[in-house]
N, C-alpha and C positions, 0 to 999 in steps of 0.2 A: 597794189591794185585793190578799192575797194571795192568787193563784187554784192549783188545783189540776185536773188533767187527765190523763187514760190515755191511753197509748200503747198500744196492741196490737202484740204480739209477729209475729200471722200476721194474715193479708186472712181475713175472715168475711164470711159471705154471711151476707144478708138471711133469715130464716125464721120470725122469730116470730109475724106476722099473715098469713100467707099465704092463710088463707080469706078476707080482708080485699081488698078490689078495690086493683092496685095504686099506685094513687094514695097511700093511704093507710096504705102500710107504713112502717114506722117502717126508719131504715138501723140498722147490724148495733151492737150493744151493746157496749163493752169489759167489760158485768158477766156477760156469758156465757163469760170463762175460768173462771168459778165453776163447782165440779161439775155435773154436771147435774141433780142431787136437791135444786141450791137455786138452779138459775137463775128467772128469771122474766120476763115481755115489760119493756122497757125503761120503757113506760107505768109497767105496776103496779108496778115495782120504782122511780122515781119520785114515785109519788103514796103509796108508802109511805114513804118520807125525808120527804117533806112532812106526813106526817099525824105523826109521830113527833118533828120537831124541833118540830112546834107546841106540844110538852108542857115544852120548854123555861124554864125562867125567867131571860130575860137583863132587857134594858130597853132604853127608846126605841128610836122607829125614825122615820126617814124614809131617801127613796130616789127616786129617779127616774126608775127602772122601771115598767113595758115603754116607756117613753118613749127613745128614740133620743138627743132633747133634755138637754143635763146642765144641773142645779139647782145654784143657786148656794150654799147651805147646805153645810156642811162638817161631816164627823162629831166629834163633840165631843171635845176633849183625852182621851188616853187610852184611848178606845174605839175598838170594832171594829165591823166592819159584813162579815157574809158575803154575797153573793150568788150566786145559780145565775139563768141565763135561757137558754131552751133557742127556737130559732127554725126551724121548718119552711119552707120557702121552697119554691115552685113557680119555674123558671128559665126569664127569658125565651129566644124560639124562637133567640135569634141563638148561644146557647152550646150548639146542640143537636151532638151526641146528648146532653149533660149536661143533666138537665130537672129535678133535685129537689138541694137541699142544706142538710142538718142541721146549724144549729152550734149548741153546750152551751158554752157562757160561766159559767167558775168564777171567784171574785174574791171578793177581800178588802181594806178600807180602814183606813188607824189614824188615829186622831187626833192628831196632831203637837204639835200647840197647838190653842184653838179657832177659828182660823180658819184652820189648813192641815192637809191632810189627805195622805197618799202611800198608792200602791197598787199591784199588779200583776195583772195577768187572763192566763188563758191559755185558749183554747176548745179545744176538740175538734170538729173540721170532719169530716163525713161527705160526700162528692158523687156522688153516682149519674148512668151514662149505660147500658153495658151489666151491670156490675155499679157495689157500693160501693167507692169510695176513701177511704178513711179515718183520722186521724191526729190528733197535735198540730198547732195552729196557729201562730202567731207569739205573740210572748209582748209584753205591752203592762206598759210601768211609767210611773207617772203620777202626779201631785200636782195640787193644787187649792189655790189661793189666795184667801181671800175679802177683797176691796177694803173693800166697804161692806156691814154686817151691817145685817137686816132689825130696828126697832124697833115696838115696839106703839106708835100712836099718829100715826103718823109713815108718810110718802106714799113716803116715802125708795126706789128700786128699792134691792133687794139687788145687787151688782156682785160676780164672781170672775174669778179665770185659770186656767184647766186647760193644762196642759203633760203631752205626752202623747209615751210612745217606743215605737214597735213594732218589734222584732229578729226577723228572719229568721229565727226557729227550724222554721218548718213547711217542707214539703217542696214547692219550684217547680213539678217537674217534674207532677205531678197537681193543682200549684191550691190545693194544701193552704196552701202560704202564698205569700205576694209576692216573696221572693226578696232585700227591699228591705227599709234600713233607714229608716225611717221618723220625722220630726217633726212633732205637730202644734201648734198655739195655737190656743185658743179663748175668745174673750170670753163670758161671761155673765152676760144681763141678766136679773134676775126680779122684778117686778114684784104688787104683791097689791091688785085692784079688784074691786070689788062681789059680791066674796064668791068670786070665780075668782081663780085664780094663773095668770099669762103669764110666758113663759121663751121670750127669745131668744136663739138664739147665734148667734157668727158668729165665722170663725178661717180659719186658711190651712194649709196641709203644704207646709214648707218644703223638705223630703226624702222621697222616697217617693209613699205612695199612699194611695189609702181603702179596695185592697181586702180581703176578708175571704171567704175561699178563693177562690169564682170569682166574685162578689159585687163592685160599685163599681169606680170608675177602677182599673184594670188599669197602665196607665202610669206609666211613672216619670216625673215632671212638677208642675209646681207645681199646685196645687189650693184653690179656694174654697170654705169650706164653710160653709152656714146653716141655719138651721131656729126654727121657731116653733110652739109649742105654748099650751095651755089646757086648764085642770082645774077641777075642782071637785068638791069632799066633799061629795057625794049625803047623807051619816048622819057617824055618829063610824067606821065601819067603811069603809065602799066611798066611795072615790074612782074617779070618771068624766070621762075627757078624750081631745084628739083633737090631732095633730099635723101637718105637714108637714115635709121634711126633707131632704138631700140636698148634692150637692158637684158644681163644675164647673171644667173644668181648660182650660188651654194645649193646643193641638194636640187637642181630645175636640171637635166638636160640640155644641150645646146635646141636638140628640136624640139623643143616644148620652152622655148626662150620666148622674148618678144624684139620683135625688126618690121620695118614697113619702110616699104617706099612710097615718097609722097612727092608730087609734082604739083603745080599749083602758081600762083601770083597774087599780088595788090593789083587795084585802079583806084588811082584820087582823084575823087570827082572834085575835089580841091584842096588848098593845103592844109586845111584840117579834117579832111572827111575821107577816108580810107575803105573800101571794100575789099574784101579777103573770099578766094576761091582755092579749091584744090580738090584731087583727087586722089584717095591712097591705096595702098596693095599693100598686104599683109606676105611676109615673108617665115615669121614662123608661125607656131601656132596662141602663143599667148595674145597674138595679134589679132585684128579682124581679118578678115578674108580679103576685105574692100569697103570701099568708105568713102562717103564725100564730103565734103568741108565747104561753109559757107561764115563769112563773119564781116564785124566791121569795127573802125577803129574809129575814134576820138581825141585830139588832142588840142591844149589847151595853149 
């Protein structure tokens, strides 16, 4: 995945929904260095990229978005795979005065061969306590290995390996990143019964951490991580599923772990144009409390 992210120059304050109770202001935009005679709220200027790539003509798509869970499928030889997922999060009371944090996840994957894929993501982390802190995140490079490819016919789970490298680019000292260089491995199982798709993982961080600004173990320390999910294609359009999720480490208590449950889906406004929604719930505390997810995919 190659991802792509703004850095802003100066600190911007929050203003574009201000009539908006403020739970529900969006943090400050890096597309507001635009003049003033073509800024727009960070939504509408959003949901216009989205209405506009949909006219697109690439091809195929899958993805495994807004799902936390990674799919053992690999992007085909050759091909690209864009993604955007933008996550609002409510922060539990223990990081308080910090209570809200915005992260925009840009990425892009190539097809190596057809069963290995390489990638890079980079977010743009926003975190509000008395104002917005806002920045690049850590920058993630990663590959995906598919063991055993899914057959028609055949009972067979899909098997991959995800190796995953997070580098200290974002900024410690506000949260913006971990400070820590980062390893992960993660096994994936996926599974295709009675008409639902199942997707387990399970992996560890060899190096570093889970977190993601001030989000997940914090510690530098080894770390388990798993999760299990379940979907299923409602039509040829809208996919509908729900997951659990999260990582627990050496020296963290189980209630001071991270877990969330997330429910959510796709709609493809066509075969290459992908829209990703969900909603999550925070089950311990390294988690958020609650969270919405909104994203869209791309494939080539």
């Amino acid at each position: 995945m190659i991802s792509f992210s703004s850095r802003s120059a100066v600190r911007l304050q929050p203003s574009a929904f201000r009539l908006l109770p403020s739970a529900f202001r969006l943090p400050p935009s890096p597309f507001r260095l635009l003049p003033s005679a073509f800024r727009l709220p960070p939504s509408a200027f959003r949901l216009l990229v989205i209405i506009g790539v949909a006219h697109f003509a690439l091809c195929g798509l899958k993805a495994q978005q807004p799902f936390n869970n990674d799919d053992a499928p690999s992007v085909p030889k050759g091909k690209w795979q864009f993604e955007f997922l933008e996550s609002y999060d409510w922060l539990s009371r223990k990081l308080y005065p910090r209570n809200r944090q915005n992260t925009a996840n840009f990425s892009l994957t190539y097809g190596v061969t057809d069963r290995m894929e390489i990638g890079i993501a980079v977010p743009h982390i926003a975190i509000r306590s008395t104002g917005w802190d806002h920045g690049i995140g850590d920058m993630e490079l990663n590959s995906k290995i598919q063991i055993i490819a899914h057959r028609e016919g055949r009972s067979t789970p899909e098997i991959s390996i995800t190796t995953k490298f997070e580098f200290p680019t974002g900024n410690p000292d506000n949260f913006l990143g971990s400070g820590f260089f980062d390893w992960q491995n993660i096994l994936i199982v996926e599974q295709h019964l009675l008409g639902t798709t199942h997707r387990f993982n399970s992996g560890v961080v060899l190096f570093g951490n889970t977190a993601t600004g001030i989000e997940g173990i914090l510690l530098d320390t080894k770390v388990t991580i798993f999760g299990y999910s379940v979907s299923k294609e409602i039509n040829k359009k809208l996919l509908l599923g729900s997951e659990v999720s999260g990582s627990a480490a050496s020296h963290v208590s189980f209630a001071d772990a991270e877990m969330e449950l997330l429910t959510g889906g796709t709609y493809k406004l066509n075969k290459n144009v992908e829209i990703d929604f969900a909603y999550s719930r925070g089950l311990k505390r390294a988690s958020p409390t609650h969270g919405i997810v909104f994203g869209f995919v791309l494939s080539q």
